[in-house]
C-alpha positions in Angstrom: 2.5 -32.1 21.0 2.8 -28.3 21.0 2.5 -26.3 23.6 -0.6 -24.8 22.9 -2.4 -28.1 21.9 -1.4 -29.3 25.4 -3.2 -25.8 27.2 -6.1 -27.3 25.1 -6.0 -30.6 25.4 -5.9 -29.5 29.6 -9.0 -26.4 28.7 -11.2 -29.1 26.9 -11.1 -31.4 30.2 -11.5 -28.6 32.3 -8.4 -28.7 34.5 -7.0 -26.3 36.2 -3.8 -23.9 35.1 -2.3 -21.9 37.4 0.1 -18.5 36.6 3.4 -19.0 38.4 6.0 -16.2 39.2 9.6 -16.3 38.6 9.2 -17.2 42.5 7.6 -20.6 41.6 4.7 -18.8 43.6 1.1 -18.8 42.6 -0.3 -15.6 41.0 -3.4 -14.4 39.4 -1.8 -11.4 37.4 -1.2 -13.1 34.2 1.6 -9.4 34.0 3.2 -11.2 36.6 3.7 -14.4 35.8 6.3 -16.0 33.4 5.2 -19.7 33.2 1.9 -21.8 33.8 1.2 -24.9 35.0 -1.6 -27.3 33.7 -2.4 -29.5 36.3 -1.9 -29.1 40.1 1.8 -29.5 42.1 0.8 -32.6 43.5 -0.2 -34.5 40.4 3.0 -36.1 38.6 2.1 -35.9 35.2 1.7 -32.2 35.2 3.3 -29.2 33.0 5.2 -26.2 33.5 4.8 -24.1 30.1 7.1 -20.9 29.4 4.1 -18.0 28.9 7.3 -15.9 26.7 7.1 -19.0 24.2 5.9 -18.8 20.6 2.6 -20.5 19.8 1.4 -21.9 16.3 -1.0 -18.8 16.9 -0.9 -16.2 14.1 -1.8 -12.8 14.2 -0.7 -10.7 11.0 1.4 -13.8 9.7 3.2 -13.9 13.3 2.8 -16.3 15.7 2.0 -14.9 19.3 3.1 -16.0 22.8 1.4 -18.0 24.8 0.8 -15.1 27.2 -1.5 -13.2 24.8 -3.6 -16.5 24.0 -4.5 -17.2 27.5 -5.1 -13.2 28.2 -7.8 -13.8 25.0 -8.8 -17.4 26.6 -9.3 -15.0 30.7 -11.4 -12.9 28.5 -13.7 -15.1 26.8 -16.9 -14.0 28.4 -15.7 -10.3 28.0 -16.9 -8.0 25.3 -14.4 -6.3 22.9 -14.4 -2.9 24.6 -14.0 -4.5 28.2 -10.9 -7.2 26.1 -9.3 -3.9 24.2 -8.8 -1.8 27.4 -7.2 -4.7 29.2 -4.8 -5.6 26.3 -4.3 -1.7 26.6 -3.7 -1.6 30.4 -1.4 -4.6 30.1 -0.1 -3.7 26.7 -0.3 -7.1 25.2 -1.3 -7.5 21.8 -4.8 -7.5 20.8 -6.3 -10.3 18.9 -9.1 -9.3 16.4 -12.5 -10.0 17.1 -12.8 -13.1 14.4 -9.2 -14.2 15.5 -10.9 -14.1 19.0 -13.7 -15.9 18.7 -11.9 -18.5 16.2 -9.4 -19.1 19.1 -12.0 -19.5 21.8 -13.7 -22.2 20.3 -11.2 -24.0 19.2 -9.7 -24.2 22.5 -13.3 -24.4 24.3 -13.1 -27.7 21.8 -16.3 -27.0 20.4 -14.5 -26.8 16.9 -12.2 -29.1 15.6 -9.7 -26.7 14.0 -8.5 -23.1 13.6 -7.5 -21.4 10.5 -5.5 -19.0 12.4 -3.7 -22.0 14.4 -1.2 -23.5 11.8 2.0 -26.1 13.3 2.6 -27.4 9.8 3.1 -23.4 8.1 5.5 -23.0 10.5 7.6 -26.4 9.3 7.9 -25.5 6.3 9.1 -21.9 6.9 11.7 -23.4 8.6 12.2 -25.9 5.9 12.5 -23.1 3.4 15.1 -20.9 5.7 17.4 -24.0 6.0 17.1 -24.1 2.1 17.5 -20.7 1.5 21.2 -20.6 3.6 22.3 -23.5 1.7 21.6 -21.6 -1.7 24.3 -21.6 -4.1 27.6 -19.4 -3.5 29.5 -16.7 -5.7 32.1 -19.2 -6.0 30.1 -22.3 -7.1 28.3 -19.8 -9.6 31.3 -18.8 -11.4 32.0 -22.6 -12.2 29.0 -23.7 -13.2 28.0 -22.1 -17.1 24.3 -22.8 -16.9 23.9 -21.3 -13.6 26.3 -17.8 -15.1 23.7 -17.9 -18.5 20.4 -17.3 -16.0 22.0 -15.2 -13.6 23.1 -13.4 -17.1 19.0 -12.9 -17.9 17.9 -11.7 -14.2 16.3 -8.5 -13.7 16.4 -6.7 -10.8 12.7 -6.5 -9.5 11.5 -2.9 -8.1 8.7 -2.2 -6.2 6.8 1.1 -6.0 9.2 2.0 -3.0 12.5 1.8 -4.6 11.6 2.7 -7.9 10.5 6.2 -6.2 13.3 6.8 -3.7 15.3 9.7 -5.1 18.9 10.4 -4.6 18.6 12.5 -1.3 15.1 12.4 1.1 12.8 15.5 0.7 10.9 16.9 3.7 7.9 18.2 2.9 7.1 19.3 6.4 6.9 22.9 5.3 3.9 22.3 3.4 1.8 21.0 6.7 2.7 23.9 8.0 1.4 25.9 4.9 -1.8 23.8 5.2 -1.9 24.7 8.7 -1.6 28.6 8.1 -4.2 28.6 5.2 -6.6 26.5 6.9 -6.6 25.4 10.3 -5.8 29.4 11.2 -8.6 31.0 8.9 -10.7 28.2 10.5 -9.9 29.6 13.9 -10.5 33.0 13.3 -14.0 32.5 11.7 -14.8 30.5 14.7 -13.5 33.1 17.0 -15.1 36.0 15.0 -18.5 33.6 15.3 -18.3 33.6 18.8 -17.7 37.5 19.2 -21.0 38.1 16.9 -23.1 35.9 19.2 -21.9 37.7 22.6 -22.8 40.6 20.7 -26.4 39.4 20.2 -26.6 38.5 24.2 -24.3 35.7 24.7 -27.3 33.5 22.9 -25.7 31.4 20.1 -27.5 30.1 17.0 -26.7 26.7 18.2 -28.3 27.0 21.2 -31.2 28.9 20.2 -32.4 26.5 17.3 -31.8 23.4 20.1 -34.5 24.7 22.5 -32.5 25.8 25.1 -31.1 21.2 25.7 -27.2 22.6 25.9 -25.3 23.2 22.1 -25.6 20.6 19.6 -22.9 17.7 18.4 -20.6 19.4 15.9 -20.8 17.8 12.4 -20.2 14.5 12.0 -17.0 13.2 9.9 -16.6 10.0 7.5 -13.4 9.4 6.5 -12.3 8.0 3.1 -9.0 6.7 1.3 -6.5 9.4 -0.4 -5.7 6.6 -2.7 -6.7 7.9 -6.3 -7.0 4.1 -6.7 -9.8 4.0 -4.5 -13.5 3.1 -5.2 -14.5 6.8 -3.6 -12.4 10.1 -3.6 -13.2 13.7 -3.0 -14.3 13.5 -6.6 -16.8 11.3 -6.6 -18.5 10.7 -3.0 -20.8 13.6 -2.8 -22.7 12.3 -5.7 -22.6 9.3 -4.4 -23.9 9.8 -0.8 -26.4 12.7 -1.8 -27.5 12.0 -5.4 -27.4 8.1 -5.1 -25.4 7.6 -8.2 -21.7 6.1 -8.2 -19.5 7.4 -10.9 -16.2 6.3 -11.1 -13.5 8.7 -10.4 -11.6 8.7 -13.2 -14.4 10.1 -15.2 -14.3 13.4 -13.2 -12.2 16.2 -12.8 -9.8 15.1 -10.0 -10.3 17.6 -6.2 -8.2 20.1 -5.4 -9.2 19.7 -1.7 -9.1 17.4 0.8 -12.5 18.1 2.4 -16.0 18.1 1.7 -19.5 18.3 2.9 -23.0 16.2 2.4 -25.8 17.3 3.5 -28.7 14.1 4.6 -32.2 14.3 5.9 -32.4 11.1 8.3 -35.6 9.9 9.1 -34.7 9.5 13.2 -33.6 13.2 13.0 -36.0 16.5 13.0 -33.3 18.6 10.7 -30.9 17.3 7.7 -27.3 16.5 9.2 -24.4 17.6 7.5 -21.3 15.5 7.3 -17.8 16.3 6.6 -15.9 14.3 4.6 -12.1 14.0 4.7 -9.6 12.2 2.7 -6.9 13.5 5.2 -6.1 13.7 8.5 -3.0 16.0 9.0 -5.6 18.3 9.3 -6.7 16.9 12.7 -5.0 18.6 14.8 -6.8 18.2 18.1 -8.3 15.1 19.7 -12.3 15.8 19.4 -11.9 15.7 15.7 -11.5 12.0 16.4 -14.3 12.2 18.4 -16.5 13.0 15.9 -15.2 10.0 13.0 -18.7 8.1 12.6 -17.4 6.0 9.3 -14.4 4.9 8.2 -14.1 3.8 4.8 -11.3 1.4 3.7 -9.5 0.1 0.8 -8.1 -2.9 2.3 -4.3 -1.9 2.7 -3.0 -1.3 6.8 -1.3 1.6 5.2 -3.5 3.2 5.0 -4.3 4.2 8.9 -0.9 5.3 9.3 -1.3 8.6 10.2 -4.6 7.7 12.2 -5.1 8.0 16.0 -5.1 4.8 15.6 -3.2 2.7 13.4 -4.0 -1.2 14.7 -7.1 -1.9 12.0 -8.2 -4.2 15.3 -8.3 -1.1 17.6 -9.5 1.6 15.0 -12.6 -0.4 13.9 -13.5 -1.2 17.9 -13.8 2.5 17.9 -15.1 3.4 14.4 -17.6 2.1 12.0 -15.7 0.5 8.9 -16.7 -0.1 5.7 -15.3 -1.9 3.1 -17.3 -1.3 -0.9 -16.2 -3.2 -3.3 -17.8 -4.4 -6.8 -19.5 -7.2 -7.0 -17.1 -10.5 -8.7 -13.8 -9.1 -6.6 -12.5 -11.3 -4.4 -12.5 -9.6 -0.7 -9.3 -9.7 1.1 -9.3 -12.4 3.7 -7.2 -10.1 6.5 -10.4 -7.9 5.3 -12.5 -10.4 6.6 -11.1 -10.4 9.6 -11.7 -6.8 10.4 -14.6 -5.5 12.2 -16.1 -3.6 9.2 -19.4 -4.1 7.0 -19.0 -5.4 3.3 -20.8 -3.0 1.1 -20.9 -4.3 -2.7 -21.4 -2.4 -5.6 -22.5 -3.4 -8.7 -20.2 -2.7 -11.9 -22.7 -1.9 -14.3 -26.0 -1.8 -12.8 -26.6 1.9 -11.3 -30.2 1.6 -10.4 -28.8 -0.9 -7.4 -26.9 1.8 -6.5 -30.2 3.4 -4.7 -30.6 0.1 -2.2 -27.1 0.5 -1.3 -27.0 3.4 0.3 -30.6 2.9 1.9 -28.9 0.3 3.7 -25.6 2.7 4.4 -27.5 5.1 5.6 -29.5 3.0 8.0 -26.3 2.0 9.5 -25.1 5.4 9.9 -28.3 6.4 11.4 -28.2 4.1 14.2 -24.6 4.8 14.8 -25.3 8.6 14.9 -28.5 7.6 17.7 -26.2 5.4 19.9 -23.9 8.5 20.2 -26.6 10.8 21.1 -27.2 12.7 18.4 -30.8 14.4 18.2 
């Protein structure tokens, strides 16, 4: 029996575990401690398990200590905010919330298995490694003629990585920079100039006047989409979409120039339209309250793609973010998709006039999302 079918064999009969230092002392800091014991000292048939130790757990396609699965277990009662700062505090790895509440309840017993909880994957990994270093050897190649005639036929497989690494690296840092001075800067100086003009009118901006005197408004909220030109949505194509109700796919435009654009939506919750920015990049970002202001987040389905976000862990950026995932309807949805905290918007191929009850619903979701941050 594995390790972690014993902690739930001893979770389902509601016995006790205690955290032990490398002291053999009690503890209740699960940072702290380095083993646990299921059972008490004085029973005989009790267990000592290592909390370092690899559990038939899986996260991402690894399997996870037993440490991190009883941190998920201490906060089963705990909402995902409350769970995600504690992983943070502690720095121990944070299961999703499907992974979370999968594990729970198949520990708690009241399900019978776990489809992220898999002893018999494992096996046959190992299986395969022992295979794989008893492959054949140069030697016993060169004396066996059928093996030479296939080895003769191989092609050397190439993936999108090698087949575009060049003969020397190339920084392109000198074109953020660019960006930088063309943008961000004229950016700054409008802004500044703005601010001059409205001292110069009594220190009474336009924001404040047109808000009634309740303190300045929320700057414009931002959605961010894919920079993949093999996305669903691009600069091209998502105005259209979010103002005009009509999806057309991007390759029948004229591809954008520019990073950044802007849709303007009447809400019904709010007294004035609300204009959103939309960015398909976020070198841009170059101070913290842009994050702030990320209402939507829309994905393709590939981790990649949050590299150069604040934050890259799909688990931590859709605690924080509204996802969405669009896809057309007949495409299989990815199951690590499935296990992110985003909604599943589908799209129909063919059918445009659907295309109208789509974004009703989108934009009923970012309506509520824009109220629980207190816009007005």
């Amino acid at each position: 029996m594995s390790s972690l079918e014993q902690l739930r064999l001893q979770l389902m009969q509601k016995q006790p575990i205690t955290f032990l230092s490398s002291e053999n002392g009690e503890t209740d800091d699960i940072l702290e401690a380095n083993r646990v014991l299921l059972g008490t000292k004085d029973q005989t048939n009790n267990t000592v398990l290592e909390l370092d130790e690899k559990t038939d757990f899986q996260v991402d396609g690894n399997n996870v200590p037993l440490k991190v699965v009883l941190h998920c277990w201490q906060h089963r009662d705990s909402s995902a905010a409350d769970y995600l700062a504690d992983c943070q505090t502690k720095k121990l790895i944070n299961i999703s919330f499907l992974q979370r509440m999968d594990l729970i309840a198949w520990l708690s017993g009241e399900t019978e298995s776990s489809q992220f909880v898999n002893a018999e994957e494992t096996k046959v990994a190992e299986t395969v490694a022992e295979n794989l270093a008893g492959a054949p050897s140069a030697a016993t190649a060169a004396s066996d003629p059928v093996l030479q005639e296939a080895l003769a036929h191989e092609k050397e497989l190439l993936d999108h990585n090698s087949s575009l690494r060049g003969s020397k690296p190339t920084n392109f840092a000198y074109l953020i920079k660019e960006a930088e001075l063309k943008l961000v800067h004229s950016l700054k100086s409008a802004s500044k100039a703005r601010r001059a003009g409205d001292r110069g009118t009594g220190g009474v901006s336009k924001t404040d006047a047109s808000s009634g005197g309740r303190g300045p408004a929320k700057k414009d909220p931002i959605i961010l989409i894919p920079s993949a030109a093999s996305s669903i949505f691009t600069i091209a194509n998502i105005q259209q979409f979010l103002e005009d109700s009509k999806y057309v796919h991007p390759r029948d435009l004229p591809g954008s120039q520019s990073d950044v654009t802007s849709v303007t939506k009447k809400l019904d919750r709010f007294a004035r339209p609300v204009k959103f920015l939309i960015a398909s990049n976020t070198r841009l970002f170059t101070k913290p309250e842009y994050w702030d202001r990320v209402v939507a987040v829309f994905t393709t389905g590939h981790a990649w793609q949050f590299n150069n976000y604040q934050w890259s862990d799909p688990s931590e950026l859709f605690q924080r973010c509204k996802g969405y995932y669009f896809y057309f309807a007949g495409d299989i949805v990815p199951k690590h998709v499935e296990q992110w905290n985003v909604q599943r918007v589908e799209l129909d191929k063919n059918k445009r006039f659907r295309d109208v009850e789509v974004l009703r619903y989108f934009w009923n979701t970012i309506e509520r999302e824009l109220a629980s941050r207190g816009y007005q």
